[in-house]
C-alpha positions as CSV (number, residue, x, y, z in Angstrom):
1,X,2.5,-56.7,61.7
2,X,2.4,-58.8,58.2
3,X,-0.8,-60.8,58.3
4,X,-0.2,-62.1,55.0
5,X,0.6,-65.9,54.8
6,X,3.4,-67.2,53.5
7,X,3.3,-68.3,49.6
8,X,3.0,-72.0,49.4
9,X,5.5,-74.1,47.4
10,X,3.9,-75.6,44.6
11,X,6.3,-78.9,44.8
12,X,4.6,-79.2,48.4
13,X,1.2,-79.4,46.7
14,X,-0.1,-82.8,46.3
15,X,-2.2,-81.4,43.6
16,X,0.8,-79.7,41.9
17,X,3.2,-82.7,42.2
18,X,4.1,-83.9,39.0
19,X,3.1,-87.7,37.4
20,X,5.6,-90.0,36.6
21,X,4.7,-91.4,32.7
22,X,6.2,-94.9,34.3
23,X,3.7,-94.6,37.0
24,X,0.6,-94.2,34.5
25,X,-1.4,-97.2,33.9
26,X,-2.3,-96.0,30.3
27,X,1.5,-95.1,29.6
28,X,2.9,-98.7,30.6
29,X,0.4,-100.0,28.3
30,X,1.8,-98.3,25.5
31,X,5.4,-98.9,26.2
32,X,4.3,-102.3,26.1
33,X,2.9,-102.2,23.3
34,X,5.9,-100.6,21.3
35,X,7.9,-102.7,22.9
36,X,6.2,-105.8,21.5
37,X,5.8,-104.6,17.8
38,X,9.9,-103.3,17.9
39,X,10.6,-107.1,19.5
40,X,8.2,-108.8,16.6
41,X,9.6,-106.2,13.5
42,X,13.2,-107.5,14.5
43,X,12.0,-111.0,14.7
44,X,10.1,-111.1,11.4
45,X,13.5,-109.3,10.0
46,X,15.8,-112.3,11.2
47,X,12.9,-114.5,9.8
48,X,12.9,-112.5,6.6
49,X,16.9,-112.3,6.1
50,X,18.0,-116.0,7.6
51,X,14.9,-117.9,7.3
52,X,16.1,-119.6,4.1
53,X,18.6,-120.7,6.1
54,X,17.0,-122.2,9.0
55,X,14.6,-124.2,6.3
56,X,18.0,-125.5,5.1
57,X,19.1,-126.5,8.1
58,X,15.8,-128.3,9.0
59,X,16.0,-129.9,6.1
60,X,19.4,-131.2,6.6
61,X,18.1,-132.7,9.5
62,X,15.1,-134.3,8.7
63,X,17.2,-135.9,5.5
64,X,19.7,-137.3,8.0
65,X,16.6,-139.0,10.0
66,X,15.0,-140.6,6.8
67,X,18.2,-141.7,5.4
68,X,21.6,-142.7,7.3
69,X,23.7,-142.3,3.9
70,X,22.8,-139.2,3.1
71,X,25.3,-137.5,6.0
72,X,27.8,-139.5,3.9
73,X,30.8,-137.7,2.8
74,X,30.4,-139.2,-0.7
75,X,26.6,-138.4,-0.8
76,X,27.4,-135.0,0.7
77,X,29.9,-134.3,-2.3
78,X,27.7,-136.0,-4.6
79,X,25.2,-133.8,-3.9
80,X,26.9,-130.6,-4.1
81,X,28.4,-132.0,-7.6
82,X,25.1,-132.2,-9.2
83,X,23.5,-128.7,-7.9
84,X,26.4,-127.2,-9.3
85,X,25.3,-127.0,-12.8
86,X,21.7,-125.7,-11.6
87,X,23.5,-123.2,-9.1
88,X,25.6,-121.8,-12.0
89,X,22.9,-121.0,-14.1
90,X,20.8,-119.6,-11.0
91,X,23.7,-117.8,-10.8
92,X,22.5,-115.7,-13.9
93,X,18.8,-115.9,-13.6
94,X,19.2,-114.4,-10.3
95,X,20.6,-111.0,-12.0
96,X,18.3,-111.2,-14.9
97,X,15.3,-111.5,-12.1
98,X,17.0,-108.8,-10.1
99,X,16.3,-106.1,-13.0
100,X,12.9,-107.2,-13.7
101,X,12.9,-110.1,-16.1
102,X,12.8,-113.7,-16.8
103,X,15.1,-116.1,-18.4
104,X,13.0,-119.1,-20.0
105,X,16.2,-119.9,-22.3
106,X,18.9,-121.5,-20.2
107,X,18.2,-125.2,-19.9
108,X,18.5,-124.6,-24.3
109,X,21.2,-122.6,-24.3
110,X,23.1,-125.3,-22.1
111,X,21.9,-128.0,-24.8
112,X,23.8,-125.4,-27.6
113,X,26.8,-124.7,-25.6
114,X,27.4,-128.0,-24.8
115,X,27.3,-129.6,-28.4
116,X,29.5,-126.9,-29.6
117,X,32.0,-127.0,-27.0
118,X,32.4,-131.1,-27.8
119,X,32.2,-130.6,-30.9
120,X,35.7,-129.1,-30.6
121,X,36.9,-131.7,-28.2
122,X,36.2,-134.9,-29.6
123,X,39.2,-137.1,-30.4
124,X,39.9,-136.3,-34.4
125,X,39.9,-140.0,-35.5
126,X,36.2,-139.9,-34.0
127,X,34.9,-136.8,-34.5
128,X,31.8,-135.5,-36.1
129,X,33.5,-132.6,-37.7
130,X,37.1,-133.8,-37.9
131,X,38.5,-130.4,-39.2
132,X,38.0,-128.6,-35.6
133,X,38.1,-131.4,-33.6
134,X,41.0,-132.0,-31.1
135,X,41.1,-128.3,-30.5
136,X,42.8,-126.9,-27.0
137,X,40.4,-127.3,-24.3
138,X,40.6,-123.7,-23.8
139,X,39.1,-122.9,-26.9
140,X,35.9,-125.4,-26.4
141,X,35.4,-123.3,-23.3
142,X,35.9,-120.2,-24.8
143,X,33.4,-121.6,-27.6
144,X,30.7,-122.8,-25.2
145,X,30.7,-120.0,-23.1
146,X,31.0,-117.6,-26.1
147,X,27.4,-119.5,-27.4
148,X,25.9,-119.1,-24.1
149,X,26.7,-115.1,-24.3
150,X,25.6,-114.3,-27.9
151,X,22.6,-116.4,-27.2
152,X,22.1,-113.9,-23.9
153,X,23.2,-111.0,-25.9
154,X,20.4,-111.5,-27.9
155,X,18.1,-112.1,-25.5
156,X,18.9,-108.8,-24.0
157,X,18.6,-107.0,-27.4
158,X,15.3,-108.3,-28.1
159,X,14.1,-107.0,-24.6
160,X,16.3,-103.6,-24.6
161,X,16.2,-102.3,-28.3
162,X,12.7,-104.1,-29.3
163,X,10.2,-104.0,-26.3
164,X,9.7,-107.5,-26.4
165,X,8.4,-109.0,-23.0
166,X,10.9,-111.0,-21.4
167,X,8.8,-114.0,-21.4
168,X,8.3,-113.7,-24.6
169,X,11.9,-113.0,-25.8
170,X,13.4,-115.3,-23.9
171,X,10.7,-118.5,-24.6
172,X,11.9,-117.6,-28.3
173,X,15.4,-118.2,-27.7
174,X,14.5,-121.2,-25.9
175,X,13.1,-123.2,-28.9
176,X,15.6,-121.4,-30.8
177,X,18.4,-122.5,-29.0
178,X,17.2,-126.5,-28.9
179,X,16.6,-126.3,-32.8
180,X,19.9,-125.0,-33.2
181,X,21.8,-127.8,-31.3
182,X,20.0,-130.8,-32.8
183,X,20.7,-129.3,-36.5
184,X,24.6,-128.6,-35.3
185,X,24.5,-132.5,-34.5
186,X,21.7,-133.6,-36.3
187,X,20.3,-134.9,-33.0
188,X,23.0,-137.2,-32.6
189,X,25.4,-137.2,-29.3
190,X,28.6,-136.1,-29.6
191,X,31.0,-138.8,-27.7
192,X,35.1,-139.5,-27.5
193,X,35.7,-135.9,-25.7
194,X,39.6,-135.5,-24.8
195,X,40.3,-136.2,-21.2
196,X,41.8,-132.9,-21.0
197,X,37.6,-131.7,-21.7
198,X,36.4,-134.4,-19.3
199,X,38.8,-133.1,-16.2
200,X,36.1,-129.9,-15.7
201,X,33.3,-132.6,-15.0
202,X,34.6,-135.7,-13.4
203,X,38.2,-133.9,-12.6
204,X,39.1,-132.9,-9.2
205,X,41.9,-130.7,-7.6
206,X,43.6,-130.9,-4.4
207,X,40.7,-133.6,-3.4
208,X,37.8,-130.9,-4.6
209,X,35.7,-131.9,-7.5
210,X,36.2,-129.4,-10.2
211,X,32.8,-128.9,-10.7
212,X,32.2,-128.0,-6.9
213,X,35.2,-125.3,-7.5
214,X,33.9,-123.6,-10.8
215,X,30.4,-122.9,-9.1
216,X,32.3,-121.3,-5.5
217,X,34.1,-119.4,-8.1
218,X,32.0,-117.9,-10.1
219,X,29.4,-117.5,-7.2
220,X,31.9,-115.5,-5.1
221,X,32.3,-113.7,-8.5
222,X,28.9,-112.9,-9.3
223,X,28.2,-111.7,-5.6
224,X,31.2,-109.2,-6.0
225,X,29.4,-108.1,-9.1
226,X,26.1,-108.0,-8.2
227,X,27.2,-105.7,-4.8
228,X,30.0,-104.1,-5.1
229,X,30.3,-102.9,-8.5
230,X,28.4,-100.0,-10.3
231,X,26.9,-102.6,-12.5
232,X,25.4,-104.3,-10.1
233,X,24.0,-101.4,-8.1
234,X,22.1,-100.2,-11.5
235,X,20.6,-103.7,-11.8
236,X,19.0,-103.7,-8.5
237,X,18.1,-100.0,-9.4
238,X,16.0,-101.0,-12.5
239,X,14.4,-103.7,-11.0
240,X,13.5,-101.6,-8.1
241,X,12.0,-98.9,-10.5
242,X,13.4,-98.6,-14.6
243,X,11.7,-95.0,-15.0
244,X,13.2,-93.4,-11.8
245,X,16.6,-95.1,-13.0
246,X,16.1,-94.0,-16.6
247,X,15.7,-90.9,-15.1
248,X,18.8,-90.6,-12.5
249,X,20.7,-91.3,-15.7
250,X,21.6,-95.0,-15.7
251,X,21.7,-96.2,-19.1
252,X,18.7,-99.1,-18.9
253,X,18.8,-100.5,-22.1
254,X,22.7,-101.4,-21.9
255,X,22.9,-102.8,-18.6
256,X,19.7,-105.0,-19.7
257,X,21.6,-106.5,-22.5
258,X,24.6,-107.2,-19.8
259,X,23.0,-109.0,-17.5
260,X,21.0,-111.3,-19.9
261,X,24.8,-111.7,-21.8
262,X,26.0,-112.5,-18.5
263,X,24.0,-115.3,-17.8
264,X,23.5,-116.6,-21.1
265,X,27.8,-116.6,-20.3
266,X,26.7,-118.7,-17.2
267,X,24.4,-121.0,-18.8
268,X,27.2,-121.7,-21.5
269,X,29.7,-122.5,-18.6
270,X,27.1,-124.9,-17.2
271,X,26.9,-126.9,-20.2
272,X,30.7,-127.4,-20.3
273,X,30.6,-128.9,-16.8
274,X,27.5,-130.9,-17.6
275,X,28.9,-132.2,-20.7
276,X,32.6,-133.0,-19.9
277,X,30.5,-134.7,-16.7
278,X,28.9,-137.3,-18.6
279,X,32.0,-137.3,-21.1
280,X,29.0,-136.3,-24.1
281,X,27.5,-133.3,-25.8
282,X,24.0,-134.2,-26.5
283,X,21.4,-131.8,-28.0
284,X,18.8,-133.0,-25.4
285,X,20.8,-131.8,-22.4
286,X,19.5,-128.9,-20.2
287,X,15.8,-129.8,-21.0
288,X,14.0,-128.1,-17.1
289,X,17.2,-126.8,-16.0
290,X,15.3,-123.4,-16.8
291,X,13.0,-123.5,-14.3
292,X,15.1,-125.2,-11.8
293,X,17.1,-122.0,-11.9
294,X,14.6,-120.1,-11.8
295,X,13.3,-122.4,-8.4
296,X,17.0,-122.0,-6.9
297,X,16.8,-118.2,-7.5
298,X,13.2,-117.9,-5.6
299,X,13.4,-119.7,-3.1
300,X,16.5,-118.4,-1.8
301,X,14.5,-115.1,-2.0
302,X,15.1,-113.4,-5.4
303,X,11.4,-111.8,-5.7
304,X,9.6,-112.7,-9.1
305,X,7.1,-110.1,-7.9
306,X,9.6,-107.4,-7.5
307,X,12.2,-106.6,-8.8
308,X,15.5,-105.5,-7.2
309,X,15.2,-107.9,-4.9
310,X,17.4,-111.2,-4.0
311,X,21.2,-112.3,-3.1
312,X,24.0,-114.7,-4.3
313,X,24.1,-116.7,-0.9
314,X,20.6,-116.9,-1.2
315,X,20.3,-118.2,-4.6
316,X,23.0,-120.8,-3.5
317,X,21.3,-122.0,-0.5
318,X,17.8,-122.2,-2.7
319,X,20.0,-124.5,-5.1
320,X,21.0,-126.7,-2.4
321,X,17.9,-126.9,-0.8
322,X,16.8,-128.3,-4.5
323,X,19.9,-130.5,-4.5
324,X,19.3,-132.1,-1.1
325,X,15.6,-132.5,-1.8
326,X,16.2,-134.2,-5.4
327,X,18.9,-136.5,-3.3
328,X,16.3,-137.4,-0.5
329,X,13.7,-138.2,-2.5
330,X,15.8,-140.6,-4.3
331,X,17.4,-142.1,-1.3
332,X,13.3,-143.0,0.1
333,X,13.0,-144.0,-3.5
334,X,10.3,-141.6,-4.4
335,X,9.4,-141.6,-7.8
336,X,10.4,-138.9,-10.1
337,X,7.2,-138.0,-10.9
338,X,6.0,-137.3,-7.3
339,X,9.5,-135.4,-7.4
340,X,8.4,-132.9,-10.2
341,X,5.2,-132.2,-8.3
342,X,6.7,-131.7,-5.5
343,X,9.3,-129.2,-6.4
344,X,6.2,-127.6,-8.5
345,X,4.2,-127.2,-5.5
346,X,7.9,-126.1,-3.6
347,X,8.4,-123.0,-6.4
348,X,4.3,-122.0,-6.2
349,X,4.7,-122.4,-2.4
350,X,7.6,-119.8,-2.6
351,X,6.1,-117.2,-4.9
352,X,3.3,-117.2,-2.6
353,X,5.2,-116.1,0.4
354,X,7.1,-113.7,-1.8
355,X,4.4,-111.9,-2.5
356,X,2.7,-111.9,0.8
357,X,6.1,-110.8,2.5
358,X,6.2,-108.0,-0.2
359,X,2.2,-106.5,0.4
360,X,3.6,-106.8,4.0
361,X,6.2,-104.3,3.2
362,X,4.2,-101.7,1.4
């Protein structure tokens, strides 16, 4: 006879049975707790990626509450028509922030484009230098975009080939480029432009204004080449880190000179539009559009405390946020003083964010 007891099934021990993590008090805590930081990581992504656009949006909104015209389709248009001379030359400054610079020179280089370009387009029996005058329209745009790139391309050679800061390089060009157009003119306006010249301001096309056109253009442009082109992918590189791209081979010092020649390009294109707008050339044109490119480029997100960072739609939507906050203010008849402070405080404001949102990264 087996006296021995039969073994005992550990799954029949209520010692033995095995703890469910669901069931543990301690473990539903922490699933919690991931849960909660993965939910607030995506939010503070979506608030990150679209929150330019939801500030736009509110703004939109509270402008349509403080003034019934300004949901207008004339305002609306009017609107867009003036922020597209600031949104082309953001257009630039964003790439030139992108690989780690500045670009102080702009709002001058838009005074020298412009006086050049109408220089060439004036009427000949009005002209201030009869012998070019009444040229093809296409060559005053060739012209003023050709001054805004050699003023770029030196830009970018002063910071490529001579160390120069770009702050420093580019605050050169800027008084540079301002001397420049009141000797070309001797600080006189340039007036009489061929209509042919003063279609790209006041012009429009299939009920578009011309102006609105030129800046979807070149902005659907400048996003192709900013992101899907091998120059653009190097920019963000260098601004993201120049030795480690110096080192994976990326010529720095070239593409440096091609973005600043770019948007010195863009800045000449802006004074055509601005100029052909108001049907004169005038040395004194462009004075702040500088730093309201700069404005449009951060606070649609292009980081000024980083480089490698910031976007074409973004840029765009910064320059309308400008645009429909320049129009408010007027429609409530704020004065244009309050409205430099303002956009001051709006462009400090921003920086501020950037660089919290960045320490918040690392």
């Amino acid at each position: 006879m087996n006296s021995t007891a039969p073994p005992t099934s550990k799954a029949s021990s209520p010692e033995a049975a095995p703890i469910s993590a669901a069931s543990s008090p301690k473990a539903t805590t922490a699933f919690s707790v991931v849960a909660r930081h993965a939910t607030g990581d995506k939010a503070r992504a979506v608030i990150s990626q679209y929150g330019i656009f939801l500030i736009f949006g509110v703004m939109v909104i509270v402008a349509s509450f403080l003034s019934p015209a300004f949901l207008t389709t004339t305002n609306i248009v009017n609107v867009i028509r003036q922020m597209s001379i600031i949104g082309l030359i953001a257009l630039g400054v964003t790439g030139v922030i992108v690989s780690g610079g500045i670009d102080l020179s702009s709002g001058s280089v838009v005074g020298a484009a412009c006086v050049v370009a109408a220089s060439l387009a004036q009427l000949p029996d009005r002209a201030f230098y009869p012998a070019i005058a009444g040229s093809p329209v296409v060559v005053a745009i060739l012209a003023g975009c050709g001054v805004g790139a050699l003023a770029g391309l030196i830009n970018g050679l002063l910071v490529a080939k001579t160390g120069i800061p770009p702050f420093i390089a580019t605050l050169g060009m800027y008084t540079a480029a301002r001397g420049a157009a009141m000797l070309y003119t001797t600080g006189r306006p340039l007036s009489h432009l061929s209509d042919a010249y003063n279609v790209i301001g006041q012009g429009d096309f299939l009920s578009v204004p011309v102006p609105i056109l030129i800046l979807v253009v070149m902005a659907f442009a400048t996003h192709i080449l900013y992101s899907r082109t091998k120059f653009g992918k190097y920019i963000y590189a260098i601004g993201g880190n120049e030795q480690a791209a110096r080192v994976s081979g990326i010529n720095v010092g070239r593409y440096k000179i091609l973005i600043y020649t770019y948007a010195g390009m863009l800045s000449g294109l802006a004074g055509l539009v601005v100029s052909s707008r108001i049907g004169s050339g005038q040395p004194g044109l462009g004075v702040g559009y500088e730093l309201d490119g700069i404005a449009a480029a951060v606070i649609g997100g292009t980081s000024l405390s980083a480089g490698g960072i910031g976007t074409i739609p973004g840029t765009i939507v910064g320059a309308l946020i400008i645009g429909v906050l320049n129009n408010t203010l007027d429609l409530v008849n704020v004065s244009a003083y309050w409205q430099q402070i303002i956009k001051g405080g709006i462009i400090v404001g921003a920086v501020v964010l950037d660089q919290r949102k960045n320490r918040g990264d690392r």
